[in-house]
Steps between C-alpha positions, in 0.01 A plus 500: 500500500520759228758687329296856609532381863882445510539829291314674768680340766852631364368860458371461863828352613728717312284830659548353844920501399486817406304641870714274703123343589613228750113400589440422115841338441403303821166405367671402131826352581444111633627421833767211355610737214880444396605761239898542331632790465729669273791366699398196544394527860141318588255725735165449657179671521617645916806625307341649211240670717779589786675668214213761414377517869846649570553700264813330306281460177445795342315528158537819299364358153332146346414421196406172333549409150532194339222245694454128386250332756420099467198365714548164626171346642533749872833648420598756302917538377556858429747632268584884527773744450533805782651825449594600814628800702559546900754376762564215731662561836615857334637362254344607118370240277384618201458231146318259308417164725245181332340332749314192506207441743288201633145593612302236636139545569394431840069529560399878406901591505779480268848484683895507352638129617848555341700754267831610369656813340815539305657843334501550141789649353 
C-alpha cells in the first residue's frame, strides 16, 4: 500500500461526504465498521449511510488540514483534522473535528474498518 493511495482515498471519501454519495460511501465504508462519535455514541456503516440516504446529514463545507498517515503492512491509520460546516437532524454543526481512520486493503479495494472523531476546542 502507498501513502498516494490512502491520500487519494480520503479526497475520494471526503468528496463523497460532501455529495451525500451513498453508493461510494457504500463501496468505501466496510460492512463491520464501528466508528465514535463526538458524544461518545458508536455507529455502523447502515447508520452512517441511513443518515445521508435520509437526508439528516447535511454537509455545507469540509476541509482537511493537518493529515499524519502510518502504513502498517495492509492497513493504513489516518490522522486528520476536519473543518466542518452543515447540520444533523436540523440541527447546525459547524467546527474543527480530528479524526482518526483505519483503512484496510481488501484485493483491488481499500475499505475504513474502524474510526473516531472528537471536537477541538
Amino acid at each position: 500500500m502507498k501513502i498516494e493511495t490512502v491520500v487519494s482515498a480520503e479526497v475520494e471519501l471526503l468528496t463523497a461526504i460532501k455529495k451525500a454519495d451513498v453508493s461510494v460511501l457504500e463501496k468505501m465504508l466496510h460492512d463491520d465498521l464501528l466508528f465514535n462519535l463526538p458524544d461518545g455514541n458508536t455507529i455502523t456503516k447502515e447508520f452512517d449511510l441511513d443518515s445521508y440516504r435520509s437526508g439528516k446529514m447535511k454537509v455545507d463545507s469540509l476541509e482537511a488540514s493537518d493529515q499524519i498517515i502510518n502504513i502498517i503492512d495492509d492497513t493504513a491509520v489516518v490522522a486528520v483534522t476536519v473543518s466542518l460546516k452543515g447540520a444533523f437532524n436540523n440541527n447546525p454543526m459547524s467546527g474543527a473535528f480530528r479524526y482518526i481512520r483505519v483503512w484496510k486493503q481488501f484485493d483491488e479495494n481499500l475499505k475504513i474498518i474502524a474510526g473516531s472523531c472528537v471536537a477541538l476546542q
